[in-house]
N, C-alpha and C positions, 0 to 999 in steps of 0.2 A: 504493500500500500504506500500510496508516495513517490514510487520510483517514477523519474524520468529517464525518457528514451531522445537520444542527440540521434539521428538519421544522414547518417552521409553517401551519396549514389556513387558508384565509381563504374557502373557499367553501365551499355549503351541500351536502347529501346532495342536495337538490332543484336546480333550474336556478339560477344566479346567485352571486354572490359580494360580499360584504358592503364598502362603503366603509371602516366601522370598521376591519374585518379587514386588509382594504389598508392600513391607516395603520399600525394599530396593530402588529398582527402583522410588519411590516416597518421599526419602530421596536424593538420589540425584538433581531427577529435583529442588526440593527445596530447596537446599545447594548450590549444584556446578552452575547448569545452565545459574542463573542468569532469572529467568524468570517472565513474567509480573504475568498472570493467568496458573490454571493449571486445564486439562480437565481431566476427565475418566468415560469411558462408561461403568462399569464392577460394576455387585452388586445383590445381592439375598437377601430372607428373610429369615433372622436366626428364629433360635425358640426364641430368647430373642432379640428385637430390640429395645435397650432403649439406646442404643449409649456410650453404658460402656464397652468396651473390651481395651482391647491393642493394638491392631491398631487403634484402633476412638484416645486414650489416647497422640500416637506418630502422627496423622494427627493434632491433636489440638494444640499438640507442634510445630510443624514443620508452622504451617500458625503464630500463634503468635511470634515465633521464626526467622524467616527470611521472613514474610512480604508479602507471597504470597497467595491469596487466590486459593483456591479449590472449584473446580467444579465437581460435581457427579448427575450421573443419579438417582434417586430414584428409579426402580424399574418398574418392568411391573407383579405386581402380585394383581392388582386391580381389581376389582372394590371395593372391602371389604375393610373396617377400617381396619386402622392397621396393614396395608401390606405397608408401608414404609422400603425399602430395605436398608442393609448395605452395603457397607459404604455410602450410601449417606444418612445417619439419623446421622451421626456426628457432634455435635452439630456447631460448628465453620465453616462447610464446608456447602455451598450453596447445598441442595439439590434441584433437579432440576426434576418437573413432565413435561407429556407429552398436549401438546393445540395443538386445531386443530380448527381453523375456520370451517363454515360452506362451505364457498366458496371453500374451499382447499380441503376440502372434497368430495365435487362434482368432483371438477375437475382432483382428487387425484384416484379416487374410483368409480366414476360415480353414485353414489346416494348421496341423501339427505343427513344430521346428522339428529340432534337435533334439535339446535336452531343457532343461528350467532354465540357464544362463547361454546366451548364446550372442556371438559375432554376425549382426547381418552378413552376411556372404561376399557383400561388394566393399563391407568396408575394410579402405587402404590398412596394409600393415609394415611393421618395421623390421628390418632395422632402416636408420638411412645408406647410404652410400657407404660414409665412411664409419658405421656402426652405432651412432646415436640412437637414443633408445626413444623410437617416436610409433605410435603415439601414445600421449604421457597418459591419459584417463580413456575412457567411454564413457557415454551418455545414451539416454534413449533416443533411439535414431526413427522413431515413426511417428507418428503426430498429424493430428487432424488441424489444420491453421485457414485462416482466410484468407481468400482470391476475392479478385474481382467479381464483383455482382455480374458481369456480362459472362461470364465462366461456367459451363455447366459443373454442378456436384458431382466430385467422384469420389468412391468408395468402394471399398473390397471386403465383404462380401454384402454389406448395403448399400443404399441409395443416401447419397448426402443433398442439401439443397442447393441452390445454385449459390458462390460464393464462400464454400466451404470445400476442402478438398483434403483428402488422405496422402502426405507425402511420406518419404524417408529416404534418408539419406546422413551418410555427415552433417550437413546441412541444418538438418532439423537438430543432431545431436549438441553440435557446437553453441548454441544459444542455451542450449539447455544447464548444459556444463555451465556457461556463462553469468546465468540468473540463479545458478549455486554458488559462484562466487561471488556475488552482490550481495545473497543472504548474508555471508559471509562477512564482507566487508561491514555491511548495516549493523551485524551484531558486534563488532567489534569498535566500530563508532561508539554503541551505545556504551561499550564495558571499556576504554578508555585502553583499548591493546592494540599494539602496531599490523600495521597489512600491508606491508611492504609488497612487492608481486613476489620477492625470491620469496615469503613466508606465506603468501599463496599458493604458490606450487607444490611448496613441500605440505604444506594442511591438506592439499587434498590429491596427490601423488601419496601421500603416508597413510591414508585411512581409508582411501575407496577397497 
């Protein structure tokens, strides 16, 4: 209750999402905004995923530099090693895979999984490149969210209305992860204890 949401676009109405936007757009929120945690659903698999470029260089500065961590999806190009997606294999930045109980799954999809704990099937896994151990958590990767009102309802194995739709992915998991670290931060607001983002990581890399 209370939370606000800062909304930054870095990708186009057509396919694609702009390098600039990535930078800039995500120097902002972390400078000006003023903000608790920061989400983003946006990420593929390079030909080199070792978490050394120039954008992972400016997201590592940008979280030790103003104090906010990041949240990124890892990726949906699993089930194979080493399909950990960029940006979310940044070493400082929570990358975030996709879980799916078995119960959700039925009720999600109308059949079975696995077992009671399970890895959606597409989502990205680790190590990186050079062995980084990505991705850092899971999150529930399915979820029922809103679309557009001109969007028909879809759902598996029911009818949703129009403007509601059944997705999963990374995607959906990475926010998720995300609004547990805000709980997180909120409670520690109120009890007067530090949240640095390295003492984010470790809280919740050490107890999931």
């Amino acid at each position: 209750p209370g939370a606000k949401l800062v909304s930054v676009r870095a990708c186009l109405f057509v396919a694609g999402c702009t390098p600039t936007a990535l930078v800039e757009g995500m120097i902002y929120v972390a400078k000006q905004s003023n903000v608790d945690v920061i989400n983003m659903s946006i990420g593929g698999l390079p030909a080199l995923n070792d978490g050394n470029n120039t954008r992972a260089t400016l997201y590592n500065n940008l979280i030790e530099t103003y104090g906010v961590q990041m949240f990124f999806s890892i990726g949906n190009s699993g089930p194979g090693m080493n399909t950990a997606g960029d940006p979310g294999l940044v070493t400082r930045v929570m990358g975030i895979g996709a879980y799916i109980t078995d119960e959700t799954y039925l009720a999600d999809y109308g059949t079975q999984f696995y077992q009671d704990d399970n890895l959606h099937y597409f989502s990205s896994r680790g190590p990186r490149e050079d062995g980084g151990f990505k991705p850092d958590v899971v999150a529930s990767g399915a979820a029922v969210s809103t679309t557009p009102m001109w969007q028909s309802g879809s759902g598996i194995p029911y009818t949703l209305p129009p403007g509601y739709q059944l997705a999963n992915g990374t995607s959906m998991a990475s926010p998720q992860a995300a609004g547990a670290a805000a709980l997180l931060v909120s409670a520690a607001q109120q009890s007067g204890v530090q949240y640095q983002p390295a003492q984010i990581r470790q809280a919740m890399k050490s107890t999931t």
